[in-house]
VOBA-1610 file (N, C-alpha, C; in pm, whole numbers, padded with zeros to 5 digits, always signed):
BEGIN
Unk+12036+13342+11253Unk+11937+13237+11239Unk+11969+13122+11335Unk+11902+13042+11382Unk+11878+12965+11494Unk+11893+12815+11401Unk+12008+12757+11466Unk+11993+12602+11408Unk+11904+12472+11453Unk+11835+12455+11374Unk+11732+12342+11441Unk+11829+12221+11537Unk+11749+12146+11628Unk+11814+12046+11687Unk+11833+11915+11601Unk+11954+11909+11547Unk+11978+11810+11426Unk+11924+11645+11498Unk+11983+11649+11610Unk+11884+11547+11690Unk+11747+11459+11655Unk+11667+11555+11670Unk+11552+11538+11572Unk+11532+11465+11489Unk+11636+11514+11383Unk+11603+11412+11261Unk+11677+11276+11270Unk+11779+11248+11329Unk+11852+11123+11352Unk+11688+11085+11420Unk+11609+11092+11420Unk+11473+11021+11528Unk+11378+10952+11403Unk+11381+11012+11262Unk+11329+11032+11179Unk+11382+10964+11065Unk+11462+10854+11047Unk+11501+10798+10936Unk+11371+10737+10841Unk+11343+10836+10770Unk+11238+10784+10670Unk+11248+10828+10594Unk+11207+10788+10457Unk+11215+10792+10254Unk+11176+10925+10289Unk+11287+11006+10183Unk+11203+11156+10160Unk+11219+11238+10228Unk+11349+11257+10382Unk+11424+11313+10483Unk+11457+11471+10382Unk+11509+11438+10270Unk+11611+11551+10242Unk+11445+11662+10171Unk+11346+11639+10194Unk+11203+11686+10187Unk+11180+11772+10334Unk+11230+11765+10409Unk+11234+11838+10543Unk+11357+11941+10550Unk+11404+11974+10458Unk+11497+12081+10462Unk+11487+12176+10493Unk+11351+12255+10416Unk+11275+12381+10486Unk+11245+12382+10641Unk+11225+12290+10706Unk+11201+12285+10840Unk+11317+12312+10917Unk+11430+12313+10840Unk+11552+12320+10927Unk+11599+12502+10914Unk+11485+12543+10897Unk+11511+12698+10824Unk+11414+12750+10951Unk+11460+12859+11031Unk+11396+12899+11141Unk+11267+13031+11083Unk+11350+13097+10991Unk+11209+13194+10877Unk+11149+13113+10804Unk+11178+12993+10715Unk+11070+12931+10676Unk+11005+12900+10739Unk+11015+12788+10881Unk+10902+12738+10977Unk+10832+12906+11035Unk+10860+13036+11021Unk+10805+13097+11098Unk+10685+13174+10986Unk+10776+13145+10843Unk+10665+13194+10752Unk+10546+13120+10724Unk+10538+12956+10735Unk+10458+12886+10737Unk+10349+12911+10883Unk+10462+12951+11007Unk+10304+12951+11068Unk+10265+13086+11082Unk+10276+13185+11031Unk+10202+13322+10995Unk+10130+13255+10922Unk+10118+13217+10803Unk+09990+13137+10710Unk+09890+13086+10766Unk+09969+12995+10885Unk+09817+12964+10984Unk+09748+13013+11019Unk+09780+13116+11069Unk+09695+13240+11139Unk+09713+13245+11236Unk+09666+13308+11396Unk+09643+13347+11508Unk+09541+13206+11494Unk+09504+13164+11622Unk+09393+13013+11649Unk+09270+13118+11677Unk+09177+13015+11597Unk+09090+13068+11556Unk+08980+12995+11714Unk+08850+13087+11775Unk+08772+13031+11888Unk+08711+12880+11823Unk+08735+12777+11935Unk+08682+12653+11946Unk+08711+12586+12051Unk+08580+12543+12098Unk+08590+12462+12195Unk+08553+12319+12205Unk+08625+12243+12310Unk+08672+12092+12300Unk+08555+12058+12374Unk+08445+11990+12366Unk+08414+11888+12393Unk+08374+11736+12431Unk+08316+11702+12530Unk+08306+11544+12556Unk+08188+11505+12545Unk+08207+11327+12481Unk+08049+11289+12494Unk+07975+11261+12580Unk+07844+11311+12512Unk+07755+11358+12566Unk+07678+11211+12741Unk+07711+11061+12719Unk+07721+11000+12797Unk+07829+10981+12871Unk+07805+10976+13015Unk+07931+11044+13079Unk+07942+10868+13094Unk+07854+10794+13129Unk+07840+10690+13184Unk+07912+10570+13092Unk+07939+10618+12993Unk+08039+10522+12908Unk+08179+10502+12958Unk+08245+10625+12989Unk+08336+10638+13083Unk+08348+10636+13220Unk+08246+10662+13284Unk+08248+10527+13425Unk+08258+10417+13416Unk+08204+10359+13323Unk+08238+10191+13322Unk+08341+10138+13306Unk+08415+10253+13253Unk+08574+10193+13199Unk+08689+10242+13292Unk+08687+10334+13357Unk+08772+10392+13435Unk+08718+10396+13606Unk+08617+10418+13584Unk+08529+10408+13699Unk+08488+10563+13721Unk+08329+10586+13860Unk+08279+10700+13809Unk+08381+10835+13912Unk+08484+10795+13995Unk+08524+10880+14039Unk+08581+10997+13916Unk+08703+10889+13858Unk+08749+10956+13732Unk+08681+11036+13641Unk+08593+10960+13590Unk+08527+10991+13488Unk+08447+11132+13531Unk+08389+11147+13664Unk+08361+11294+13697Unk+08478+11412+13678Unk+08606+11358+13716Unk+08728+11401+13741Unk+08719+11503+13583Unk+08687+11418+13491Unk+08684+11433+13366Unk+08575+11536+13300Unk+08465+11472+13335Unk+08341+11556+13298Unk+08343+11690+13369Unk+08379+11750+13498Unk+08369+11846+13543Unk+08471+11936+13514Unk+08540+11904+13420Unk+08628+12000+13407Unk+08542+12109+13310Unk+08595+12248+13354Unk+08500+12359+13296Unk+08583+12485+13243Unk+08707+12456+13205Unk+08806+12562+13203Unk+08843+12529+13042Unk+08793+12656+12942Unk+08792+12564+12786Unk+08948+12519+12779Unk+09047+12616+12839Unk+09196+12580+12799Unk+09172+12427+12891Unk+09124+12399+13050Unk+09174+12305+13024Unk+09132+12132+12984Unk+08997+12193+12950Unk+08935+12078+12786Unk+09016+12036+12715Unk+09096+12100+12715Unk+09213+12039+12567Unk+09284+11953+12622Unk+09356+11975+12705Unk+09448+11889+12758Unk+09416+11816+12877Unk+09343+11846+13014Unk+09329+11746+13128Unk+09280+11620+13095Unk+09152+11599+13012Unk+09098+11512+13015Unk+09269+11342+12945Unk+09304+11415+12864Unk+09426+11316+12845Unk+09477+11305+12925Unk+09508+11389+13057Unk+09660+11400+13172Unk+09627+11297+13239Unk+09437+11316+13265Unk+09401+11229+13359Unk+09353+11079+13314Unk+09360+11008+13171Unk+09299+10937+13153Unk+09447+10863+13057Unk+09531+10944+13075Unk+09682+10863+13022Unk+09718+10715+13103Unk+09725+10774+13257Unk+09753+10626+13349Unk+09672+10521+13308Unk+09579+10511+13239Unk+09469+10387+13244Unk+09515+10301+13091Unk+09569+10425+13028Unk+09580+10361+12863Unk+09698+10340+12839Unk+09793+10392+12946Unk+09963+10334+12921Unk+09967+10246+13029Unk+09939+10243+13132Unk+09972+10098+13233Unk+09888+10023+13286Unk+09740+10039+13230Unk+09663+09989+13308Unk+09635+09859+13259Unk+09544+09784+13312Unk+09491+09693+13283Unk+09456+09600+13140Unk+09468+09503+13065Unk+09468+09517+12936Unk+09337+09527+12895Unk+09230+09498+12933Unk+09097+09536+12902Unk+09060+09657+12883Unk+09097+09724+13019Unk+09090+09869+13048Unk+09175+09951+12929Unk+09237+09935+12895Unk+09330+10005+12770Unk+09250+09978+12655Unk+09218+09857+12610Unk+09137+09839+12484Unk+09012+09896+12513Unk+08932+09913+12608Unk+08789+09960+12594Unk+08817+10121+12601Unk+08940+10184+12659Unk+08944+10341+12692Unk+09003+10344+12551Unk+09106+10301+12486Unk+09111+10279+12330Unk+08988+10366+12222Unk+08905+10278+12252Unk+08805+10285+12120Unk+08650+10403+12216Unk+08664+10398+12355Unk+08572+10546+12410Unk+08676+10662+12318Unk+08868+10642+12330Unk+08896+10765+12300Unk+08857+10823+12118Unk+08881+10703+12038Unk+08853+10666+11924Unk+08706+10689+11847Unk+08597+10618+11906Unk+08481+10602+11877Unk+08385+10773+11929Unk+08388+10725+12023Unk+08332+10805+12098Unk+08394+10994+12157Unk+08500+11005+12181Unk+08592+11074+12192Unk+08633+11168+12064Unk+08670+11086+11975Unk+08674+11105+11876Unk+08626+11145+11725Unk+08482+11086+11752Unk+08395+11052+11653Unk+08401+10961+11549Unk+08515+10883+11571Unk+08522+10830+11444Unk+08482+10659+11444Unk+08341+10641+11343Unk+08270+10545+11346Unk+08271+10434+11278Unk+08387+10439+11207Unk+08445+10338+11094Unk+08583+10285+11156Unk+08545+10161+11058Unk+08690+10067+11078Unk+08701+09967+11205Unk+08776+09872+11193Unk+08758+09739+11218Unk+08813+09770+11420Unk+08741+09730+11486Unk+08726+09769+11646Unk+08891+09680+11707Unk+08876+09540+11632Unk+08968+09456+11671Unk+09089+09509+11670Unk+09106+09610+11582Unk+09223+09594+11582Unk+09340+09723+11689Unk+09256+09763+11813Unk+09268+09843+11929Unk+09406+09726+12018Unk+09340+09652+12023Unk+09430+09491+12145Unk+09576+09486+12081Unk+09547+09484+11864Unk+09708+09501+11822Unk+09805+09615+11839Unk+09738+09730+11807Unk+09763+09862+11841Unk+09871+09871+11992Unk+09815+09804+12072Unk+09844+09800+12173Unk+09933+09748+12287Unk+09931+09618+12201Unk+10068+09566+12261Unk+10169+09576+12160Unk+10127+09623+12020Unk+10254+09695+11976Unk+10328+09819+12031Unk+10276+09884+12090Unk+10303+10036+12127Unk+10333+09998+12286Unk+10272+09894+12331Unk+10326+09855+12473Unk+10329+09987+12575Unk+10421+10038+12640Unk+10475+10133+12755Unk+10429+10286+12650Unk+10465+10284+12533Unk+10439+10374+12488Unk+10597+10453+12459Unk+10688+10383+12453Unk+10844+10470+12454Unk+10827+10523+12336Unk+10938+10575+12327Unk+10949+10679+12148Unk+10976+10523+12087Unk+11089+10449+12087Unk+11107+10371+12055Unk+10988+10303+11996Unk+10906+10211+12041Unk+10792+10173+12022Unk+10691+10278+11938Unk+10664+10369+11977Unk+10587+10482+11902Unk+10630+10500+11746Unk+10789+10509+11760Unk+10860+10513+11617Unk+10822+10416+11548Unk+10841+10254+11575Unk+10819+10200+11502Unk+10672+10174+11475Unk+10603+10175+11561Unk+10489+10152+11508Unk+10419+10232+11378Unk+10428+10348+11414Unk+10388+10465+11289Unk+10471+10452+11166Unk+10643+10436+11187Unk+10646+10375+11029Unk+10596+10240+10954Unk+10558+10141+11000Unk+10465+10009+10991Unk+10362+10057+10977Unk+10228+10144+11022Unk+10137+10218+10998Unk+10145+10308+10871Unk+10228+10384+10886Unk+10189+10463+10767Unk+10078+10578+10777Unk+10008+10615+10646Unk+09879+10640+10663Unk+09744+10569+10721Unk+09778+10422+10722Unk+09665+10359+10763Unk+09578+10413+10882Unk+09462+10419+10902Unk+09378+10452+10988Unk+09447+10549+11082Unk+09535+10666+11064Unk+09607+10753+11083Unk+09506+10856+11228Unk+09392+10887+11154Unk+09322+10958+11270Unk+09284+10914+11348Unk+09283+10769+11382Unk+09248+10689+11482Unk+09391+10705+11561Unk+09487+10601+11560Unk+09569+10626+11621Unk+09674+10674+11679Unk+09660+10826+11640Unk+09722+10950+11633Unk+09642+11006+11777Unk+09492+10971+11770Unk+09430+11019+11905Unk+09514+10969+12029Unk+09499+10814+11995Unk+09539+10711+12136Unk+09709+10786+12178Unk+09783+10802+12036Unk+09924+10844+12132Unk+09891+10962+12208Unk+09800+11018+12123Unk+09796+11164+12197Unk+09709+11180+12388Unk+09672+11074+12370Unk+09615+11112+12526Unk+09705+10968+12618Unk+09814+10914+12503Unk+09918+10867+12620Unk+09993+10972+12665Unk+10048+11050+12575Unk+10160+11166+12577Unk+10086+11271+12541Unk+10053+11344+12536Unk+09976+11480+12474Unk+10119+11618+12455Unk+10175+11584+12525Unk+10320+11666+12530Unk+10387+11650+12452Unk+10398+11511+12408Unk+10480+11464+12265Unk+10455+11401+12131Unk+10326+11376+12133Unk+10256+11289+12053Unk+10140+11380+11979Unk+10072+11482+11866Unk+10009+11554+11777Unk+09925+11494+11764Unk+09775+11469+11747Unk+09652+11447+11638Unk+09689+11459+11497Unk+09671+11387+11446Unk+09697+11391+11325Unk+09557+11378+11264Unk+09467+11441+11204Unk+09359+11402+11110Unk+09339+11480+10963Unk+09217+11451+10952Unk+09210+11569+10818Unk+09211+11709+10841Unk+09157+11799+10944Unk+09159+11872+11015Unk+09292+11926+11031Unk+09398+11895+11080Unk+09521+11928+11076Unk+09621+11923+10950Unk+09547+11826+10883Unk+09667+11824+10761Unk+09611+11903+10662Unk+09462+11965+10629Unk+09433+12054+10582Unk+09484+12195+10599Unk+09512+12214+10710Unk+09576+12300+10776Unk+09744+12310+10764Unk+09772+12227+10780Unk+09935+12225+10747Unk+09957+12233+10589Unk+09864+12207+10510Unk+09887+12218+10399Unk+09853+12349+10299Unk+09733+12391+10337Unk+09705+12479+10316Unk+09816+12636+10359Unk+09866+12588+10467Unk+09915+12744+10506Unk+10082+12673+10368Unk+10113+12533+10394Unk+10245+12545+10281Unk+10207+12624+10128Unk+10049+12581+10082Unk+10061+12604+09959Unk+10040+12784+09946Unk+10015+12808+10047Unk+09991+12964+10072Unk+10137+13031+10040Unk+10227+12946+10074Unk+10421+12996+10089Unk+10453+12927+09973Unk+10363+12866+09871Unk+10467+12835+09761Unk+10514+12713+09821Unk+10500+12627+09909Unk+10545+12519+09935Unk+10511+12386+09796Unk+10640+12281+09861Unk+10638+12178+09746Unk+10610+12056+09760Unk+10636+12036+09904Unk+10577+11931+09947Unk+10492+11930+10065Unk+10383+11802+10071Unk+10279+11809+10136Unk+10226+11687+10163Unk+10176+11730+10301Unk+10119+11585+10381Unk+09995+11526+10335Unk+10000+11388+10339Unk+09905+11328+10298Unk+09760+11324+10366Unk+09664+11302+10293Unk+09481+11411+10404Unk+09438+11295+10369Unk+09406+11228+10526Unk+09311+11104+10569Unk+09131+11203+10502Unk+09045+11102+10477Unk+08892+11118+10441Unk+08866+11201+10552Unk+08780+11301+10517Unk+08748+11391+10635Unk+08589+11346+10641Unk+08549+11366+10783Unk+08416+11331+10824Unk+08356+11470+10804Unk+08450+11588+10833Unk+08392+11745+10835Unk+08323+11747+10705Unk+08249+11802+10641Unk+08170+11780+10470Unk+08215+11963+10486Unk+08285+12027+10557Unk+08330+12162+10522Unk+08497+12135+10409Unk+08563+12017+10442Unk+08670+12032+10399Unk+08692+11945+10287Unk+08615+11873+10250Unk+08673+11815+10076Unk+08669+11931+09974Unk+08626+12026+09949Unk+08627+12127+09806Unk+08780+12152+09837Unk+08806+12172+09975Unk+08979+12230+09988Unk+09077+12139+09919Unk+09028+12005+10006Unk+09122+11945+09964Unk+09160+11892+09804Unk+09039+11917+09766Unk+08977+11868+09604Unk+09109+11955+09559Unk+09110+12087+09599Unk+09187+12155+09501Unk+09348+12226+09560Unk+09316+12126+09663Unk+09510+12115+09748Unk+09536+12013+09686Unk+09500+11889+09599Unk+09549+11819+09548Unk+09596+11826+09420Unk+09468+11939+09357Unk+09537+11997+09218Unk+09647+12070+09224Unk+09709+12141+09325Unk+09821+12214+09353Unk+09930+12149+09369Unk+09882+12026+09444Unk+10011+11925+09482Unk+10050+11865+09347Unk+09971+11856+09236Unk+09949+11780+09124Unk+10055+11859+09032Unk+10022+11980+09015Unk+10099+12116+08959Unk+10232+12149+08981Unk+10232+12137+09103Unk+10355+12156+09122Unk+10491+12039+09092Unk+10457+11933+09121Unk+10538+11832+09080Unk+10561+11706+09214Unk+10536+11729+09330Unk+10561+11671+09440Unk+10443+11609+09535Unk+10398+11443+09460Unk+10319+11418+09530Unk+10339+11341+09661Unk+10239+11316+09765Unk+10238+11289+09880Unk+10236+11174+09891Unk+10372+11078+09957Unk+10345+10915+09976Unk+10277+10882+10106Unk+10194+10807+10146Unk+10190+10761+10275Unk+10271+10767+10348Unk+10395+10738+10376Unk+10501+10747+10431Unk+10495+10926+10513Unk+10463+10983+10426Unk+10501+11125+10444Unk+10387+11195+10497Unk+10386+11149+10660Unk+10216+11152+10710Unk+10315+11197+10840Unk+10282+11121+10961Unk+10274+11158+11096Unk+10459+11177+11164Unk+10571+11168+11077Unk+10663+11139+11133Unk+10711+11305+11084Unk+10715+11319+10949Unk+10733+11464+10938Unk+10654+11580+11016Unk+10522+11550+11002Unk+10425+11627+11104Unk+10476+11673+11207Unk+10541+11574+11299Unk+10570+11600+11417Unk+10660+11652+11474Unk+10775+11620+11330Unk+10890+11714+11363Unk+10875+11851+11316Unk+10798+11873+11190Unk+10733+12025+11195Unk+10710+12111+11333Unk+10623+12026+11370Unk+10520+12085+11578Unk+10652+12116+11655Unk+10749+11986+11672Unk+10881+12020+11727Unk+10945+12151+11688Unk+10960+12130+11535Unk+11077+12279+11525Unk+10966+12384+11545Unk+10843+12371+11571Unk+10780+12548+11627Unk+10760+12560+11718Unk+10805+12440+11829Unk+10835+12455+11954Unk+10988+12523+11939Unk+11057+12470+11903Unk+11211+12490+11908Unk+11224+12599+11855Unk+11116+12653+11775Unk+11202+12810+11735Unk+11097+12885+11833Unk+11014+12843+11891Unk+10944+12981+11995Unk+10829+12986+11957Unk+10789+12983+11832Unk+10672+13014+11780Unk+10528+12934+11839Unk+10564+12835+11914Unk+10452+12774+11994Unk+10524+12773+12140Unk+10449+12738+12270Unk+10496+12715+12396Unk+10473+12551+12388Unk+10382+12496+12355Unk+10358+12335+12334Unk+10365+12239+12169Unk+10370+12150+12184Unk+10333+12055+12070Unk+10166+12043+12072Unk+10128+12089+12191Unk+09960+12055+12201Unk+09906+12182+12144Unk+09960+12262+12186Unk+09909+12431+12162Unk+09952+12412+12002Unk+10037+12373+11906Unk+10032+12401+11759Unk+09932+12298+11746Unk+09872+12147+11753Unk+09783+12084+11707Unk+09659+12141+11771Unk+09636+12229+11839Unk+09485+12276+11870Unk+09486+12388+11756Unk+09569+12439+11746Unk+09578+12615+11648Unk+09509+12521+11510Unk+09609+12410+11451Unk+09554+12346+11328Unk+09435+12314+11337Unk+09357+12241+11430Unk+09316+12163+11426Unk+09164+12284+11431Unk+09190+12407+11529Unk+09061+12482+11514Unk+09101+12565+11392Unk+09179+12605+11332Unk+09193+12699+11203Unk+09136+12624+11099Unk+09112+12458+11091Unk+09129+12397+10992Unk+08969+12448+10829Unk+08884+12493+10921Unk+08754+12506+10876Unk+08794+12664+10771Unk+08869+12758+10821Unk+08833+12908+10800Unk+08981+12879+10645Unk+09046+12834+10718Unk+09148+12826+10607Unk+09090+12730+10525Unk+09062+12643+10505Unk+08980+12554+10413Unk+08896+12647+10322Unk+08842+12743+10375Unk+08733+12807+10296Unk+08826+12926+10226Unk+08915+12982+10270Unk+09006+13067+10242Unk+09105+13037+10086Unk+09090+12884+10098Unk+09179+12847+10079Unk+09096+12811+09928Unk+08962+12771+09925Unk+08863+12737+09822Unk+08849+12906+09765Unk+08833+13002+09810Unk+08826+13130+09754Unk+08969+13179+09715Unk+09067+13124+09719Unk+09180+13199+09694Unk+09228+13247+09549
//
């Protein structure tokens, strides 16, 4: 058996550590992602005005962006190329590419706009350092929002975190008899509340409920150790697998 990089968790000092034990198990992390499944077909899209993102980056880029036609590399270019603007650029330019990645990018149409400018010069350069702390100060709060922004600073190191994924991470634990489980931001999908309705009765049953706390810092070291044991080639490639499985296992998961 393969020892996880203890490393890792010295990165991770948060309530509820000795809750990541299974992760340090190279057949448990590999039985959890058999549960996931093989990634299920989906493709990444951009919105539908290209011209929102010329204004903010300008229209060379923003073509740079829109013309990309390769579904693998939908997933990832559009962040490679639109990282420089939101980690060093300009401070305007960061808050308005902010809330295109957020709003628009994202879909997500709620919650207070202002608070992109704090986000921002908290997270500054974007180091782990900075990243760390910010997300334990965060918490669950508005979690699928700013889980996007790290992710198209870093996309290599930084996961999506939404309902979508944590339905998914949860679902394949309760599939293994798992005991503990990540906490599920409001989903906009209207495919995934019956799941979660009754991933919560499970979490309820079993004895081990989910604190805020126990959101994006465990997550990520999960993605890590299935990089580290093989079972993924990226941290991006396991949050696309969740993130498109999240619908089929949801329903799987309501019939079970």
């Amino acid at each position: 058996m393969k020892t996880a990089d203890m490393t890792n968790l010295e990165l991770l000092p948060i309530a509820g550590m000795d809750r990541m034990a299974w992760m340090e198990d190279e057949g448990a992390v590999t039985q959890f992602w058999h549960a996931v499944g093989p990634r299920k077909p989906w493709e990444w899209g951009l919105p539908s005005n290209r011209k929102l993102l010329a204004a903010i980056v300008g229209s060379d880029v923003a073509g740079h962006v829109y013309e990309i036609s390769d579904p693998v590399e939908k997933i990832w270019k559009p962040r490679d190329i639109l990282s420089p603007f939101l980690v060093g650029g300009d401070v305007k330019v960061r808050e308005r590419l902010a809330h295109w990645i957020v709003f628009h990018w994202g879909g997500i149409h709620s919650g207070d706009e202002s608070v992109y400018s704090d986000w921002l010069e908290r997270l500054g350069d974007f180091s782990q350092e900075r990243v760390f702390e910010f997300v334990r100060q965060q918490r669950a709060d508005r979690i699928s929002s700013w889980s996007k922004i790290l992710s198209f600073a870093a996309y290599n190191l930084y996961p999506i975190y939404d309902s979508r994924t944590a339905v998914s991470v949860n679902v394949a634990l309760a599939k293994i008899r798992g005991r503990t489980f990540l906490a599920m931001p409001t989903p906009q999908n209207t495919k995934l509340p019956d799941a979660i309705e009754r991933l919560d009765k499970v979490r309820e049953r079993r004895g081990v409920w989910t604190s805020l706390s126990w959101t994006y810092l465990p997550y990520l070291f999960l993605l890590r150790q299935l990089v580290h044991f093989g079972l993924v080639g990226s941290i991006l490639e396991a949050e696309t697998r969740l993130f498109a499985n999240a619908e089929e296992l949801a329903e799987e998961w309501i019939q079970w």
